[in-house]
N, C-alpha and C positions, 0 to 999 in steps of 0.2 A: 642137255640144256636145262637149266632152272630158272627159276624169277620170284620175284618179289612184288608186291604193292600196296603202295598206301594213299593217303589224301594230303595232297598241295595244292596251292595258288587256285585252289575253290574247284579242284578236279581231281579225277583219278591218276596218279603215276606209276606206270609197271615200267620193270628194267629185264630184260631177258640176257642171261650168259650164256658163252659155251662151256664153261668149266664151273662145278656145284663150286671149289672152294673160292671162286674169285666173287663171288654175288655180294658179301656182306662189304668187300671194299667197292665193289661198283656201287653200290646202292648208300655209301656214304660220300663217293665223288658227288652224286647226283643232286643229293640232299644237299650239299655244300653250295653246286650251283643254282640251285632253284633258289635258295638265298639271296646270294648274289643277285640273281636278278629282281626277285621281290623288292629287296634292299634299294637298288634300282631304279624299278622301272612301275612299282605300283601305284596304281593311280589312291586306292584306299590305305595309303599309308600315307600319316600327318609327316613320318619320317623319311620318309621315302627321299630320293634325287629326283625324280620324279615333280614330288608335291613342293618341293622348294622351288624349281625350274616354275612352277606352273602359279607359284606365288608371289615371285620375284617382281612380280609390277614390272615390267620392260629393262629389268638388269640385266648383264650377262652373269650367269651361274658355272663355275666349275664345277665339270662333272669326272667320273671316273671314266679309266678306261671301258666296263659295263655298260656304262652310261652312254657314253659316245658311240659306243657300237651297236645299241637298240638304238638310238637316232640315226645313226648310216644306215640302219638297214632299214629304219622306215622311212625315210626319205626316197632313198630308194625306189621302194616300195611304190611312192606316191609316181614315183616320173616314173618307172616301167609300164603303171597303170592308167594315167595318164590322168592320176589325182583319184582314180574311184577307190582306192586304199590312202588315206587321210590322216594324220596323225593328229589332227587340229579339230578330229570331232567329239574331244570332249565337253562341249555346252551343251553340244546335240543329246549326245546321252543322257545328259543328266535333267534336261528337260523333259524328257523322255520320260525317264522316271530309273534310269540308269545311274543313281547318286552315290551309289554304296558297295558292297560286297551284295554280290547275286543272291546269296542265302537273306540277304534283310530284305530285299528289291521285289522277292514272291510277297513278301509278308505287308511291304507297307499299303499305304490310301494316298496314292498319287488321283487328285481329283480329275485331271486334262492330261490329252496330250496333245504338246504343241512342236512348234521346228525352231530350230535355232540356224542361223546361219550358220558359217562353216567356213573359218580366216581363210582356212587353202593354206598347203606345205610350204607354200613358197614366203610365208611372212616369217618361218623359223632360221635363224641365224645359227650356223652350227660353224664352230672352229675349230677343225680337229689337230691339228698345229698346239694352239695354246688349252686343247680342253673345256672351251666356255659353249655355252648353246645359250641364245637368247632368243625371248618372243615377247613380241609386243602385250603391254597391259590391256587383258581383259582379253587373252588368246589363251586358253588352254590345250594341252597336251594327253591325249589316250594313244599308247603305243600296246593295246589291246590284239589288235590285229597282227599285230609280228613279234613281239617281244616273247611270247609262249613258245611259237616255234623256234624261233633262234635261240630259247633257253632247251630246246628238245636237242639240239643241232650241238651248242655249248657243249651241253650233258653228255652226249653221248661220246663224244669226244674226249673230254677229264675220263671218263668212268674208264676207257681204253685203256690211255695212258695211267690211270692211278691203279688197276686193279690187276691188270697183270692177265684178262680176258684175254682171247684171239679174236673177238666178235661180241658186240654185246648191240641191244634194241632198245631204245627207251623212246616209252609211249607217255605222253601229256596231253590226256582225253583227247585221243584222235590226230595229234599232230607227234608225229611219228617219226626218229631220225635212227639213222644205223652208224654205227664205225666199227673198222676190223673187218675181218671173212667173213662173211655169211656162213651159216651151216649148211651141209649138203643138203639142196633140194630149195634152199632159202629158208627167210623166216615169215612163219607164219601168220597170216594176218587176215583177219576178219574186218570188213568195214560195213556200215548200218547205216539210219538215219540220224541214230541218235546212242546213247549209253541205252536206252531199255526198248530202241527200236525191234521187232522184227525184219527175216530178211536181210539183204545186205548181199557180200558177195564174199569167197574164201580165196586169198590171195599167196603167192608167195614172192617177198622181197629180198634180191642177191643185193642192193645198196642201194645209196643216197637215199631218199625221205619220201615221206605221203603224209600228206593234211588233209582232214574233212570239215566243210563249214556246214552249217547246218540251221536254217531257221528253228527247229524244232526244239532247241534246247535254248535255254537265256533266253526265253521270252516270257511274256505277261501281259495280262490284259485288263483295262482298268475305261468304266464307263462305256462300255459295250465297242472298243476297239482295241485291236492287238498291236501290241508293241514289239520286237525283237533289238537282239545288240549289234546288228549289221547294219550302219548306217550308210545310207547315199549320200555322200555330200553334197548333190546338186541342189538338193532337198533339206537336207537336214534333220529325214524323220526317216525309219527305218527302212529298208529298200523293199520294193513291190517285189513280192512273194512268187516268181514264175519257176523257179526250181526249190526245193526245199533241203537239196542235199547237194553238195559239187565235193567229190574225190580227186584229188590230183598225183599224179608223182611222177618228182623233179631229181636235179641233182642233191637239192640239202630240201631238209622241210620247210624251213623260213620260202623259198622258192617254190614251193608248192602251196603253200600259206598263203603267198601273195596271191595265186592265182585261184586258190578258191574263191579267196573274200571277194578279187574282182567280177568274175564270173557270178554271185549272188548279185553284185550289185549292178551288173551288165544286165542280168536275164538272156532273152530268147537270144541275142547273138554271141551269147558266150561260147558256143561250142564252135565257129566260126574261128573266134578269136585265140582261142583255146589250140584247133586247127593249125593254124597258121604260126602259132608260137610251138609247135613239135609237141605240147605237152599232153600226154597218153591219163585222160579224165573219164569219171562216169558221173553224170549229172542225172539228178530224177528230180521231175517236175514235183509241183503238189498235187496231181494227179497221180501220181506214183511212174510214171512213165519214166523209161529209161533212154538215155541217151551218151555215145561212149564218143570218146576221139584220140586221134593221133595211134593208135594202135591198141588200145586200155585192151586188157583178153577178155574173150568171151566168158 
């Protein structure tokens, strides 16, 4: 096996192959798709499909196929969760003190923070027939929550078919998707609190995905209260802190994706919920206490 990594869409990206000579065409599949979806789906791009949708004053906007498919998948998202995964929490954030690319957001002088209400998925109009998505003026759109992983899931996918791999892993800071065989024994994986937590747990993956959410990273604090980028939509200001890390793994990452971000935003009955939907989690409180379900290994 070999790999590669460098820095995208404000995170670290590694690509793991089985064969040394297939690495430099996986890791330009990958590069192609991260694109794509930036191009997309960013919320800090003025060019973005994204930021037209989100400016269009209550139009319907043609989107691409990319396009269409981070809205199916966070819509999704929001009815499997039953809305606690939101794509309409972008006010929230950005009152917040969430207005920018996360590298300007440590650095600025946000004086408050306050809540914004939160439209709720169901004010988004999506046609996937003709291509248009529409939202009412003065509704914005953060497909923050699902659009990384379904670009890990994408990714991993193109890099198969383009590179001529039998197995390749592509990680996008913790959201995590495979295509192809695994290598004997699986593929290795480490998961943490955070990029420079200690601790953690050493894993091995025969397929589909794993996502970690983590209040610990993308947060700030401004006038003696902490902010984080996991918003409650009940609320509209970042969710109470009862776990600090949720591990999940599903059939794709976007599907373990969902179910971290929900699980932060549930709290104490996450692992219940987690239960009950078969999915194999490790959640650690802010106490550092651990807590596993549906089979996760010791």
């Amino acid at each position: 096996m070999t790999s590669c990594q460098w820095q995208a869409l404000g995170t670290t990206v590694a690509v793991v192959v089985r064969e040394t000579e297939t690495l430099v065409r996986a890791r330009l599949a990958v590069e192609a798709e991260l694109e794509a979806i930036d191009a997309a789906c960013s919320r800090f791009r003025a060019d973005s499909e994204l930021s037209m949708v989100n400016a269009a004053r209550g139009r319907p906007v043609r989107g691409s196929p990319v396009l269409i498919e981070a809205l199916t998948a966070a819509l999704r998202a929001a009815e499997l969760t039953d809305g606690r995964v939101d794509p309409t929490v972008a006010a929230a954030l950005v009152v917040t003190g969430y207005d920018r690319d996360f590298d300007a957001v440590r650095g600025s002088r946000v004086r408050r923070l306050r809540a914004a209400r939160v439209a709720g998925w169901r004010l988004i109009e999506l046609d996937r027939d003709a291509g248009t998505v529409r939202v009412p003026a003065g509704v914005s759109l953060d497909l923050g929550a699902t659009a990384k992983a379904l670009a890990a899931d994408r990714a991993a996918r193109r890099a198969l078919a383009a590179s001529g791999t039998t197995g390749v892993l592509v990680n996008l800071g913790g959201d995590i998707a495979t295509a192809g065989a695994a290598p004997p024994g699986g593929w290795a994986v480490r998961i943490a609190d955070g990029h420079r937590a200690a601790g953690g747990q050493d894993l091995r993956l025969t397929s589909g995905g794993l996502a970690t959410s983590s209040t610990l990273v993308r947060r700030w604090r401004r006038r003696g209260r902490d902010a984080h980028h996991i918003v409650d939509p009940r609320t509209g200001t970042s969710a109470r802190e009862h776990w600090r890390t949720v591990s999940v793994a599903a059939a794709t990452c976007l599907d373990a994706n969902i179910a971290t971000t929900a699980a932060i935003v549930l709290g104490a009955p996450a692992c219940g919920w987690l239960e009950d939907a078969g999915l194999p989690a490790r959640l650690v409180t802010v106490a550092g206490a651990v807590a596993t379900t549906a089979g996760w290994p010791a």
